[in-house]
LUMTIDREN-909719 format. One record per residue (C-alpha): x, y, z; residue number from 1. Coordinates in Angstrom, 1 decimal. Example, Ala and Ser with C-alpha at 12.3 -4.5 7.8 and 13.67 -1.06 7.14 Angstrom:
2
<atom px="12.3" py="-4.5" pz="7.8" seq="1"/>
<atom px="13.7" py="-1.1" pz="7.1" seq="2"/>
//
This chain:
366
<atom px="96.7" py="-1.7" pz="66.2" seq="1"/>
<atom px="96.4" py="0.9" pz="63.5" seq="2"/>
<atom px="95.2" py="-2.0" pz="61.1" seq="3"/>
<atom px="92.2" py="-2.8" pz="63.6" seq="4"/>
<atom px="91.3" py="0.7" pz="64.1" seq="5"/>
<atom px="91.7" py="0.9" pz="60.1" seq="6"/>
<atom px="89.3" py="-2.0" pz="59.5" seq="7"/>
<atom px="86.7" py="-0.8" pz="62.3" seq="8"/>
<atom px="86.7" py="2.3" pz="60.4" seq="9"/>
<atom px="86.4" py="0.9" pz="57.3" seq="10"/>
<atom px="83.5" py="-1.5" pz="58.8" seq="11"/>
<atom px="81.3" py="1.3" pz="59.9" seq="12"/>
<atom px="81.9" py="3.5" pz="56.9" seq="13"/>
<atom px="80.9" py="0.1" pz="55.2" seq="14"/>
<atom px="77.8" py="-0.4" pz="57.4" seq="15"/>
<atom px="76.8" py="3.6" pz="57.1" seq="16"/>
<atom px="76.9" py="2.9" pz="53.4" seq="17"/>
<atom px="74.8" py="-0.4" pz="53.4" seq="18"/>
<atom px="72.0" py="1.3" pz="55.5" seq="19"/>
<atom px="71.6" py="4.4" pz="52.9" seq="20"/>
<atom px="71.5" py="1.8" pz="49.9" seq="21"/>
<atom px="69.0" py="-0.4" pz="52.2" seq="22"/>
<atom px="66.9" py="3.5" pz="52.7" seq="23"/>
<atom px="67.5" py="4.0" pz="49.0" seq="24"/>
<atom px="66.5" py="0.0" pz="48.2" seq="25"/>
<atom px="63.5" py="0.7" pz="50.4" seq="26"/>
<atom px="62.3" py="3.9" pz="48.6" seq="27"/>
<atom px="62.5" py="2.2" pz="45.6" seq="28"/>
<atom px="60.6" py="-0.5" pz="46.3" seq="29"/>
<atom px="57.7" py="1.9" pz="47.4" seq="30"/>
<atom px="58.2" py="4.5" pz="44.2" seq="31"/>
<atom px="57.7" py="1.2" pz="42.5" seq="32"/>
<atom px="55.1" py="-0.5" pz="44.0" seq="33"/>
<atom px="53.4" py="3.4" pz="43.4" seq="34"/>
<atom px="54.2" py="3.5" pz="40.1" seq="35"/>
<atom px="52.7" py="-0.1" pz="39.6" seq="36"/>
<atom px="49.4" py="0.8" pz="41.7" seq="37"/>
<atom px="49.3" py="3.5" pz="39.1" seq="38"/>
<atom px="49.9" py="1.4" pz="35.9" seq="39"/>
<atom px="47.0" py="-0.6" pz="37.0" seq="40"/>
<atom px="45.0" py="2.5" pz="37.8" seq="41"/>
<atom px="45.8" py="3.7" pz="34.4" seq="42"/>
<atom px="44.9" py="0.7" pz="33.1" seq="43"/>
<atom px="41.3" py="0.3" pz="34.6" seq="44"/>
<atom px="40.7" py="4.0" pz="33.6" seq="45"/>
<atom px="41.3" py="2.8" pz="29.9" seq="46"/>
<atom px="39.6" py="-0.2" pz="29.9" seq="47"/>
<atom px="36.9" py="2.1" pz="31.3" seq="48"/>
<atom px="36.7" py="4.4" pz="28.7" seq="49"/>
<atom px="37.6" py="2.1" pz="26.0" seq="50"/>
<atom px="34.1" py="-0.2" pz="26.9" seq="51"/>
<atom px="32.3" py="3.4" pz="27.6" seq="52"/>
<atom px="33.0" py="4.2" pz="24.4" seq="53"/>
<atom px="32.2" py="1.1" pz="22.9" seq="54"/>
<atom px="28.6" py="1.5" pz="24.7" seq="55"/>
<atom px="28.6" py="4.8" pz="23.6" seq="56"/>
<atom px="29.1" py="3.6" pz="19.8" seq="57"/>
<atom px="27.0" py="1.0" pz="20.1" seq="58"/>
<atom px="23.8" py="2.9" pz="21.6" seq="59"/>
<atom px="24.8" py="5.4" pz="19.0" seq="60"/>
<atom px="24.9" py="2.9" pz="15.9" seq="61"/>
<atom px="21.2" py="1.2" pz="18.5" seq="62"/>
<atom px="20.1" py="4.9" pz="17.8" seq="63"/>
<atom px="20.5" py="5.2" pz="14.3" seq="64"/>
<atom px="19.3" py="1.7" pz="13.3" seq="65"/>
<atom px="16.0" py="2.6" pz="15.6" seq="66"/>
<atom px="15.1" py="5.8" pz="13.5" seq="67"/>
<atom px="15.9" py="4.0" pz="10.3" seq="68"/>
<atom px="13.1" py="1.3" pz="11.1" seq="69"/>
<atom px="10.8" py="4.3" pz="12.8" seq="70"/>
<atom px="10.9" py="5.7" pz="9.7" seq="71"/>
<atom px="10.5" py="3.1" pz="7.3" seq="72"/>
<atom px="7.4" py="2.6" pz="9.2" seq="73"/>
<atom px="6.3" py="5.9" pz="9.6" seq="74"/>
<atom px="6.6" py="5.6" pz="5.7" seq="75"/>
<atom px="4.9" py="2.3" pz="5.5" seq="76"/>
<atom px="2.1" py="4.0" pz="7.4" seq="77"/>
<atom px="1.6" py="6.7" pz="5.1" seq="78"/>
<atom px="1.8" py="4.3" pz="2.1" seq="79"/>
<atom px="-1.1" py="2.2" pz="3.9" seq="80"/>
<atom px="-3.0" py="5.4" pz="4.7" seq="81"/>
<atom px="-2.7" py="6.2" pz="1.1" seq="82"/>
<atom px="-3.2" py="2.7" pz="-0.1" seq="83"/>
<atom px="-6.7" py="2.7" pz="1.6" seq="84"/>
<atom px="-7.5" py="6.7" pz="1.1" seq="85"/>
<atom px="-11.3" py="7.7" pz="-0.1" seq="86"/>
<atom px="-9.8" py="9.5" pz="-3.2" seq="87"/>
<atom px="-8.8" py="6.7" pz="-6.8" seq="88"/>
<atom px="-6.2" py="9.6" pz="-7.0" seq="89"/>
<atom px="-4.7" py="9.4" pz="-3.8" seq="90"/>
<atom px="-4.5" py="5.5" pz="-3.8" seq="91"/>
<atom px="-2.7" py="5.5" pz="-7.3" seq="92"/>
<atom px="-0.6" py="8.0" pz="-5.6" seq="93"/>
<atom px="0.7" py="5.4" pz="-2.9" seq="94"/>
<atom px="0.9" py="2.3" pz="-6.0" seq="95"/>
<atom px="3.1" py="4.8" pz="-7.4" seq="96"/>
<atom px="5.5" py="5.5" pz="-4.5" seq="97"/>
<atom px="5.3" py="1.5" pz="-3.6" seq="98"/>
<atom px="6.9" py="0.8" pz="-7.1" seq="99"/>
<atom px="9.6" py="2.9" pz="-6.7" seq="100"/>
<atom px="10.5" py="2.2" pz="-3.0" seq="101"/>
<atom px="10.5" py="-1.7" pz="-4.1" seq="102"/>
<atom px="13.1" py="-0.8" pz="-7.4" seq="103"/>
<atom px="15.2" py="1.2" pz="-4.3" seq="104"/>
<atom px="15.3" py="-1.1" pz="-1.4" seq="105"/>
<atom px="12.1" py="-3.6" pz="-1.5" seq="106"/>
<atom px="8.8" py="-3.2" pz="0.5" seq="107"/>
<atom px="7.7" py="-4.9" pz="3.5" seq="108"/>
<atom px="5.2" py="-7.5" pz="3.2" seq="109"/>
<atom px="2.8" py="-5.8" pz="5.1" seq="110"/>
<atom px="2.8" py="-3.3" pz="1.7" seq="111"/>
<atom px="2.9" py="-6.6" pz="-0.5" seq="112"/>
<atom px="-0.4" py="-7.9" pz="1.4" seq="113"/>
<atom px="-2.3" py="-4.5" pz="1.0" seq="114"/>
<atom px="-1.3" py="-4.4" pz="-2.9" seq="115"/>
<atom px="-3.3" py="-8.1" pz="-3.0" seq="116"/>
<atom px="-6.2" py="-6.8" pz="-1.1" seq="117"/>
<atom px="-6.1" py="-3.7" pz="-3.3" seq="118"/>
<atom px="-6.5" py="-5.8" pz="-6.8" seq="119"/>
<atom px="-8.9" py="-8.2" pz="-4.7" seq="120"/>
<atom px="-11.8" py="-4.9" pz="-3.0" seq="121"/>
<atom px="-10.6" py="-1.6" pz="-5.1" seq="122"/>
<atom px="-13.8" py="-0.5" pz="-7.3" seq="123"/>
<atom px="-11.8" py="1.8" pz="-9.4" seq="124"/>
<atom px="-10.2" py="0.1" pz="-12.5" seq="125"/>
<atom px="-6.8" py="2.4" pz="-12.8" seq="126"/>
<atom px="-6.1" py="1.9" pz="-9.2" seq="127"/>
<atom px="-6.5" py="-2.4" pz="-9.6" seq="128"/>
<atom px="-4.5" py="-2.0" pz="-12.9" seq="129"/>
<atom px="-1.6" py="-0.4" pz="-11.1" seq="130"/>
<atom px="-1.8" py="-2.6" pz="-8.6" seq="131"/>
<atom px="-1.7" py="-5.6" pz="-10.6" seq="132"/>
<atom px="1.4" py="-4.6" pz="-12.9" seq="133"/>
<atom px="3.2" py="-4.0" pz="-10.0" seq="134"/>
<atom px="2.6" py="-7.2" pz="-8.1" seq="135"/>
<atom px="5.3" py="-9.4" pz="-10.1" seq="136"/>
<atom px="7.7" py="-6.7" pz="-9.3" seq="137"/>
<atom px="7.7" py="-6.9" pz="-5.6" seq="138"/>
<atom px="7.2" py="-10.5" pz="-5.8" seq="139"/>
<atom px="11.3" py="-10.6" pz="-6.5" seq="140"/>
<atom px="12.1" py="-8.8" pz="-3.3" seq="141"/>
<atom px="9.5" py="-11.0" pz="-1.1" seq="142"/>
<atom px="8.7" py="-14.3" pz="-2.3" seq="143"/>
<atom px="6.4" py="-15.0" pz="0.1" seq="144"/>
<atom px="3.8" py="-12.9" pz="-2.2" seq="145"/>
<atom px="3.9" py="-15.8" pz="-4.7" seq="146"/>
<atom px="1.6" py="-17.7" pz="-2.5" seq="147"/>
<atom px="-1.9" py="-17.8" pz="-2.9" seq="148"/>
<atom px="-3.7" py="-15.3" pz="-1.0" seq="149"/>
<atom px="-7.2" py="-14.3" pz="0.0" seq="150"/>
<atom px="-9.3" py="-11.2" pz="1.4" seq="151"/>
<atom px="-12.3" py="-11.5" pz="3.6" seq="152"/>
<atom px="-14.5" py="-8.9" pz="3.0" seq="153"/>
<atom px="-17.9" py="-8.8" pz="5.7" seq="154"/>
<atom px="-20.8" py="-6.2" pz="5.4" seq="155"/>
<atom px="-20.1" py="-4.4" pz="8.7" seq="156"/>
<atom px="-18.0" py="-5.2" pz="11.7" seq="157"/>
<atom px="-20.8" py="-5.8" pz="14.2" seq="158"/>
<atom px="-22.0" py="-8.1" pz="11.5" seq="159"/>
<atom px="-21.3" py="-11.4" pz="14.1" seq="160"/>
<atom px="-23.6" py="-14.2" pz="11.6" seq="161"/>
<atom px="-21.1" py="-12.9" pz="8.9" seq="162"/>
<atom px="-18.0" py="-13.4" pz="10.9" seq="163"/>
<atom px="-18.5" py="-16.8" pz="12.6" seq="164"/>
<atom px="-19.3" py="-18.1" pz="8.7" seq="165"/>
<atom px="-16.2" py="-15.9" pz="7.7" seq="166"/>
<atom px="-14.2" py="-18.1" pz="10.5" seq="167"/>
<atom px="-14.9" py="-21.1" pz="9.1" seq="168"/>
<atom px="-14.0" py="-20.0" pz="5.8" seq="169"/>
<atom px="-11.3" py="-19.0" pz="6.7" seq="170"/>
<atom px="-10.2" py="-22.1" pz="8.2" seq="171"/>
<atom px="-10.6" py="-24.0" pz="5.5" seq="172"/>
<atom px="-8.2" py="-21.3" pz="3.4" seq="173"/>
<atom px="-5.4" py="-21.6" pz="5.6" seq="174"/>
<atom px="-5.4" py="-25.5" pz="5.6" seq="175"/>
<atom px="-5.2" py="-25.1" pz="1.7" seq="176"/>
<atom px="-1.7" py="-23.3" pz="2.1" seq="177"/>
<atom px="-4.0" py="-19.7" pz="0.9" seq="178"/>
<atom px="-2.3" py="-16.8" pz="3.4" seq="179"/>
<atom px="-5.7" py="-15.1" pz="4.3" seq="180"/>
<atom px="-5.8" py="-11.1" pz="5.1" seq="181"/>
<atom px="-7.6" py="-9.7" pz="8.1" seq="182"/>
<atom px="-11.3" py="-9.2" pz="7.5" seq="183"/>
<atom px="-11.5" py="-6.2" pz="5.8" seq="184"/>
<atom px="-15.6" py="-4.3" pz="6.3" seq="185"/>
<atom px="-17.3" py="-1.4" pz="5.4" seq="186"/>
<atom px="-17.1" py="-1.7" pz="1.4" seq="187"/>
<atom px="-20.6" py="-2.2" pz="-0.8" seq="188"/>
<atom px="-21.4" py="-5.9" pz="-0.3" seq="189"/>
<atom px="-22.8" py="-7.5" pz="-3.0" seq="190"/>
<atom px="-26.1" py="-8.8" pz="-3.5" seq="191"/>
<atom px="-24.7" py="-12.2" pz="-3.0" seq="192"/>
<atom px="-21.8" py="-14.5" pz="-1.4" seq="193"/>
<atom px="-19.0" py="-14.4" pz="-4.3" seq="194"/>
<atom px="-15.5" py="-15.8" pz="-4.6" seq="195"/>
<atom px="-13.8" py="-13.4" pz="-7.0" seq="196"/>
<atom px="-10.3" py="-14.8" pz="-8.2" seq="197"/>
<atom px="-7.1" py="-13.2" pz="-10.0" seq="198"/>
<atom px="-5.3" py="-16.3" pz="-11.3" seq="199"/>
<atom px="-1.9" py="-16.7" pz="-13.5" seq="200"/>
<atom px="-2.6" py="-16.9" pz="-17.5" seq="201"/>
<atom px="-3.2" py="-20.8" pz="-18.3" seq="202"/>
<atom px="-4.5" py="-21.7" pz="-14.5" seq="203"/>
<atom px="-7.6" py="-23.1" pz="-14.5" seq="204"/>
<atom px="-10.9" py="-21.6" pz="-12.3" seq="205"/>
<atom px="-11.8" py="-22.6" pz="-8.6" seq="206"/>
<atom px="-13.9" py="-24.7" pz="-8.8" seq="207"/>
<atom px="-13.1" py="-27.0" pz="-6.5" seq="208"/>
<atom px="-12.3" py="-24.3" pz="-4.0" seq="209"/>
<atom px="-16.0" py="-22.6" pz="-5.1" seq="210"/>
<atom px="-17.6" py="-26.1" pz="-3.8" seq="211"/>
<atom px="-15.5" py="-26.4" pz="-0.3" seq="212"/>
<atom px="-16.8" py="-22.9" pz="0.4" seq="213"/>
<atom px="-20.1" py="-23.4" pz="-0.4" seq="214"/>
<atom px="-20.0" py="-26.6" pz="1.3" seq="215"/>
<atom px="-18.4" py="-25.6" pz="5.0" seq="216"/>
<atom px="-20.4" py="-22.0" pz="4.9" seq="217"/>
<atom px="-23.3" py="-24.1" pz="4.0" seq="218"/>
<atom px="-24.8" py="-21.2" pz="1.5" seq="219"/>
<atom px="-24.6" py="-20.9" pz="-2.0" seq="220"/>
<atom px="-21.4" py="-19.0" pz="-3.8" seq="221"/>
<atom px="-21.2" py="-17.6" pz="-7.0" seq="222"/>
<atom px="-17.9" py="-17.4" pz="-8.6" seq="223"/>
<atom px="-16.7" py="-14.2" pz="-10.7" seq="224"/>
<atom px="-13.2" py="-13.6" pz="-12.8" seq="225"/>
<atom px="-11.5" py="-10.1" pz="-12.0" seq="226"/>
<atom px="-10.3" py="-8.6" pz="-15.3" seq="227"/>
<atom px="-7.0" py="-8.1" pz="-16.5" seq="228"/>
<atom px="-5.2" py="-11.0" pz="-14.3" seq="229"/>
<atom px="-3.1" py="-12.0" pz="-16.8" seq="230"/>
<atom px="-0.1" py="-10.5" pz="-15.0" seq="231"/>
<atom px="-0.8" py="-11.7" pz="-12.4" seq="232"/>
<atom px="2.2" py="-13.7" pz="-10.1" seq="233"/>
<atom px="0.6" py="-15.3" pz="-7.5" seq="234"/>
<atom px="-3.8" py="-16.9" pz="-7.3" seq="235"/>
<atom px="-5.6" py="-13.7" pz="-5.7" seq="236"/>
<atom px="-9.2" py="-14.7" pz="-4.2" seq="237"/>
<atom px="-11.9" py="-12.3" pz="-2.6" seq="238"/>
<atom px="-14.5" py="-13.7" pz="-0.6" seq="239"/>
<atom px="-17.4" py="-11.2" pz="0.0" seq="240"/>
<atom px="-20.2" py="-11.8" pz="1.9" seq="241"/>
<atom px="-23.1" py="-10.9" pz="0.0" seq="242"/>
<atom px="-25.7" py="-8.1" pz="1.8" seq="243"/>
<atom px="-27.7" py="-9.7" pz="4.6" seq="244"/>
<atom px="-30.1" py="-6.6" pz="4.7" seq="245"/>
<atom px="-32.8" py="-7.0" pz="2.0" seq="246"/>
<atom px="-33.4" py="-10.4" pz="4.3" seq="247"/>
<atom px="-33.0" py="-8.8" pz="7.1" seq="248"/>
<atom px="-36.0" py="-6.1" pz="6.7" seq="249"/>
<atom px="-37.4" py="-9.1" pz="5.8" seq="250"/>
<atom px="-37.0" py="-10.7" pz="8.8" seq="251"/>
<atom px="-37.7" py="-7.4" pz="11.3" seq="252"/>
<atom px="-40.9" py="-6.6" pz="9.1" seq="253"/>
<atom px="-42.3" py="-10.1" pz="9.7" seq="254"/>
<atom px="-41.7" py="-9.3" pz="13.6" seq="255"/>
<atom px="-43.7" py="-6.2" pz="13.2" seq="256"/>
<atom px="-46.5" py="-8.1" pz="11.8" seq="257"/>
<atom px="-46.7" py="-10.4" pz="14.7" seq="258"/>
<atom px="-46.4" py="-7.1" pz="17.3" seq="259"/>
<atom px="-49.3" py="-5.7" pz="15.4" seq="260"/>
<atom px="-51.4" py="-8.3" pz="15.1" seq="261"/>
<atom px="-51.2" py="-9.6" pz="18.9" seq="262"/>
<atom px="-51.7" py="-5.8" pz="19.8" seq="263"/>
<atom px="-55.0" py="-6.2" pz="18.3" seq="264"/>
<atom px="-56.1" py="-9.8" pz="19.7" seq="265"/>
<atom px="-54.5" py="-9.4" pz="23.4" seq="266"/>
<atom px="-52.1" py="-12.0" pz="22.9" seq="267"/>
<atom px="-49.7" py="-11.2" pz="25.9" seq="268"/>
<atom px="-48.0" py="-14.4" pz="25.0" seq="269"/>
<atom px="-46.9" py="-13.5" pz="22.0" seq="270"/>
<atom px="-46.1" py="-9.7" pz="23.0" seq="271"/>
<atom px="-43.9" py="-10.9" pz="25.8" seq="272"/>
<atom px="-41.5" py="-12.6" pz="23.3" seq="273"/>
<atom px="-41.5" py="-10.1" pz="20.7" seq="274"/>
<atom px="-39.9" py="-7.5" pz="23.2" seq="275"/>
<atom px="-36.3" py="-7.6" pz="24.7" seq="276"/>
<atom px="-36.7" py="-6.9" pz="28.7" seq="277"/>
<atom px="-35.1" py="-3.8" pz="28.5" seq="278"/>
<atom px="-37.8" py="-2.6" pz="26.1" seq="279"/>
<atom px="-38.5" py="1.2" pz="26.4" seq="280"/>
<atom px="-41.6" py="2.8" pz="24.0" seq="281"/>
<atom px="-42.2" py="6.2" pz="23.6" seq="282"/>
<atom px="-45.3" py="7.5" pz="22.4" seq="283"/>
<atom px="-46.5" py="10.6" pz="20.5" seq="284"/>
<atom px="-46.7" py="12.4" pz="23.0" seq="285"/>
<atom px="-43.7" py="12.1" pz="24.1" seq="286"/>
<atom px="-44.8" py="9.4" pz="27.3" seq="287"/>
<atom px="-42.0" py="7.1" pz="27.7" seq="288"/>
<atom px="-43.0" py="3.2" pz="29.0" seq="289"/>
<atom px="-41.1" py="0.4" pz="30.4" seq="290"/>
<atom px="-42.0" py="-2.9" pz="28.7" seq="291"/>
<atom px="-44.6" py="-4.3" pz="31.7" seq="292"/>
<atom px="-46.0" py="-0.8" pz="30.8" seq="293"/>
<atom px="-46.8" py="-1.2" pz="27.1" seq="294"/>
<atom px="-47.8" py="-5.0" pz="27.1" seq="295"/>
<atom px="-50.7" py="-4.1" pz="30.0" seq="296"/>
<atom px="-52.0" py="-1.9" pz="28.0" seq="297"/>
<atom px="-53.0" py="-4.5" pz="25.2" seq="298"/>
<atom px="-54.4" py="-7.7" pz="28.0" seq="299"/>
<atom px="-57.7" py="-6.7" pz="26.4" seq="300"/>
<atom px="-56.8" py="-6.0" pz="22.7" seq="301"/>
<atom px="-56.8" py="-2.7" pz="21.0" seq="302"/>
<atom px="-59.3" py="-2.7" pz="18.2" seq="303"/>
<atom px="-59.3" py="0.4" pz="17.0" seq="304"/>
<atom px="-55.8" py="-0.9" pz="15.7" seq="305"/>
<atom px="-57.6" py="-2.8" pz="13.4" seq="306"/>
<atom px="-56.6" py="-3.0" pz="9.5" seq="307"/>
<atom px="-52.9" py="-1.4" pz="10.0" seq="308"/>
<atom px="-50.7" py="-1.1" pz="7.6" seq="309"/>
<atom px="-46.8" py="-0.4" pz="7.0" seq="310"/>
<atom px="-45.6" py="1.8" pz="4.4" seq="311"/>
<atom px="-42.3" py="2.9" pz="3.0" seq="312"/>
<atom px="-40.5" py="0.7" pz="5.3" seq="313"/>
<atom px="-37.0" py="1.5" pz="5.7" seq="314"/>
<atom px="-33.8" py="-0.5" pz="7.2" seq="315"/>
<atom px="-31.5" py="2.5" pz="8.1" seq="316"/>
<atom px="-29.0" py="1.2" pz="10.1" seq="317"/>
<atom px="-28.0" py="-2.8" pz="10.1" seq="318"/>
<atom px="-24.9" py="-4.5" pz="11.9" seq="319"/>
<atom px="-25.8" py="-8.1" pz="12.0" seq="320"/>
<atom px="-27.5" py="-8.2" pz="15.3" seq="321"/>
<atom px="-29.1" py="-4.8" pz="15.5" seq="322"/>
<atom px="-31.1" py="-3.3" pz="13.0" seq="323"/>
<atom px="-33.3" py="-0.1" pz="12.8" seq="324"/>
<atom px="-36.2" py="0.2" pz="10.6" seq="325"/>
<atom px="-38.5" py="3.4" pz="10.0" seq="326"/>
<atom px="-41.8" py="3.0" pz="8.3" seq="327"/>
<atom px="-44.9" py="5.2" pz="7.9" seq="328"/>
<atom px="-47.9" py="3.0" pz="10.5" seq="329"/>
<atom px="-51.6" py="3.9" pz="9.3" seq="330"/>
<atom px="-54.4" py="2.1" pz="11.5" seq="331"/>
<atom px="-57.8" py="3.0" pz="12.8" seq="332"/>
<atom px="-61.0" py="3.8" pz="11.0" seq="333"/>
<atom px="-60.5" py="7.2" pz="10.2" seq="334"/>
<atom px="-56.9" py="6.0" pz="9.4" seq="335"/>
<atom px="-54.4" py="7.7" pz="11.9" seq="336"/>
<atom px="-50.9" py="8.0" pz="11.2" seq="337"/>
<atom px="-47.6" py="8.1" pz="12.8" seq="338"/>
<atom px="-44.0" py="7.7" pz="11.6" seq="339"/>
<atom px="-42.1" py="5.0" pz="13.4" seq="340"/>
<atom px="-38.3" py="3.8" pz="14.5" seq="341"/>
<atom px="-38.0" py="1.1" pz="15.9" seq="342"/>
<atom px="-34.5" py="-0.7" pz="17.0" seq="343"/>
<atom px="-34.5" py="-4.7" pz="17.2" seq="344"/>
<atom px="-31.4" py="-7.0" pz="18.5" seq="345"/>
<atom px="-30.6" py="-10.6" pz="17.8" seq="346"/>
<atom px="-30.4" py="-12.6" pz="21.2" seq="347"/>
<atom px="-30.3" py="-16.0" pz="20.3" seq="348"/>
<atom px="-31.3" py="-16.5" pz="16.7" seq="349"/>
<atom px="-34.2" py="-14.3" pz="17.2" seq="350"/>
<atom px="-34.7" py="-10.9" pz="16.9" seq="351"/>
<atom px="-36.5" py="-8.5" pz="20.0" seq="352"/>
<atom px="-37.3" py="-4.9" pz="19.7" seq="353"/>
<atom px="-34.9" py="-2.8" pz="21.6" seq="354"/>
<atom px="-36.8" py="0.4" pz="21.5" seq="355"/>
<atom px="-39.7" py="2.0" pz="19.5" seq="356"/>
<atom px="-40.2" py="5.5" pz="19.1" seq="357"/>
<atom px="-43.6" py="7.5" pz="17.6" seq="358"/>
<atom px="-43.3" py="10.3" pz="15.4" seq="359"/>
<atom px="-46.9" py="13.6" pz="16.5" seq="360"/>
<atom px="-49.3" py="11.9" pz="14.5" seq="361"/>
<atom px="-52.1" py="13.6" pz="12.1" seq="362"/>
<atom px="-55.7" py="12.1" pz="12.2" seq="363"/>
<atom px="-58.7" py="12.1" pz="10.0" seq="364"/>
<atom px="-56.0" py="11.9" pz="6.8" seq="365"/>
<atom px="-57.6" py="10.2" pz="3.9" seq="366"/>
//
């Protein structure tokens, strides 16, 4: 008996003991199943902060490679502005500063591209010179300058006869492997079409390339040498359009002629084409008139227009498809006079007067 109360004892002692281990089992398992929800906690937190500082480095290292190219094009900008500056000084200034940025770290080929035009349209001989010289230089650092290369240069930018010719032409460059500049205006245009070149020593002239321009612009080119090529790296050709606007006067004066002449005769016919339909004239006194206006006036002729003449005749402005010409008018028998402006455009081939404008005359002047 005292065995079985013994065990029984000894059995619930043994159960008491089992349940705190199974309450201590129990924590345990939740302490670790707490610590493991906090190990993978931890764990996303770092791999958090490890990629937001990787972002954070690489938006930084984003950042700094941004200002580097802002401002190696601010500074490309400036050597441009320089390149194409009013003042010799100024442009020899930026050759200057080119040379050494291409010893330090080589030049973008936008630079390269502006040193050919440069030898190709500058009028002062130091500034070309420079220019020159430094050409092979940069031609280590981009290759692509050893191709042949070409300027347009036009009259003016509104010139549009200049530019559909300059289209073709250039055409025909690029399919010759010749890397052709954007059309470059504004600069004295010669008095006629030339090709200048800047070839290698030993290379021979353009000839051939002289004859396909002439040939698709269908106008005769003359073909000049720029000096001191020798050093040249790379074939260098200009193509300038030479000046439309002795022609052009030409041309407007001729239109005068026939306004003047059907003033005096009548001829509506004629009057009607001469004038664009948005033809406005204003008189010396200062009477402005629509252009069914100022051809009714004329149905029956104006004779006391008779023997007119144009003097000092003047084209003062000129884009290609408008023009204005000034020019002293005497007419009448006791010879009047007025000073006149009058603005043409180019519609179709032809040219229309846009506007005219009379100067207070002064009658009885011999």
């Amino acid at each position: 008996e005292l065995e079985r109360i013994k065990a029984q004892r000894d059995l619930k002692r043994a159960e008491k003991e089992a349940h705190v281990l199974q309450k201590w089992r129990r924590g345990l398992i939740f302490v670790s199943a707490l610590m493991l929800i906090a190990s993978v906690c931890l764990l996303i937190f770092i791999v958090r902060v490890k990629r937001a500082e990787a972002r954070a480095t690489s938006a930084q290292k984003t950042t700094q490679t941004l200002n580097q190219k802002l401002e190696q094009t601010q500074n490309t900008i400036q050597l441009l502005q320089g390149l194409t500056n009013a003042s010799p000084e100024v442009r020899l200034q930026a050759v200057g500063a080119i040379q050494g940025k291409a010893n330090k770290e080589g030049i973008p080929q936008a630079l390269g591209n502006a040193l050919v035009a440069l030898v190709l349209t500058d009028r002062d001989p130091k500034v070309v010179q420079a220019a020159q010289d430094l050409i092979p230089e940069i031609v280590k650092s981009n290759p692509e300058l050893a191709q042949a290369h070409a300027s347009i240069q036009l009259e003016s930018q509104d010139n549009q006869d200049q530019k559909a010719r300059a289209d073709k032409i250039k055409d025909l460059l690029i399919a010759r492997g010749i890397v052709v500049a954007d059309y470059d205006y504004g600069k004295l245009a010669p008095p006629k079409n030339q090709l200048r070149y800047c070839i290698p020593e030993g290379t021979s002239p353009p000839d051939q390339l002289l004859q396909l321009i002439s040939s698709t612009d269908g106008n005769r080119w003359e073909m000049t040498a720029i000096s001191g090529c020798e050093k040249s790296a790379s074939a260098l050709y200009g193509i300038w359009f030479g000046s439309d606007r002795r022609a052009a006067l030409k041309e407007l004066l001729a239109v005068e002629k026939r306004w003047k002449d059907a003033r005096v005769n009548g001829n509506i016919v004629v009057l009607q084409g001469i004038f664009a339909d948005e033809f406005t004239n204003t008189d010396e006194a200062g009477n402005t008139y629509d252009k069914a206006e100022w051809v009714g006036q004329f149905r029956g002729g104006d004779p006391s227009f008779r023997g007119w003449k144009i003097s000092d005749p003047k084209l003062v402005s000129y884009g290609g498809n408008t023009a204005t010409i000034t020019f002293t008018l005497l007419y009448g028998g006791t010879v009047g006079r007025s000073k006149e402006s009058d603005t043409f455009v180019k519609r179709d081939g032809r040219w229309r007067v846009l506007a005219s404008r009379s100067a207070p005359s002064k009658w009885a002047i011999p």
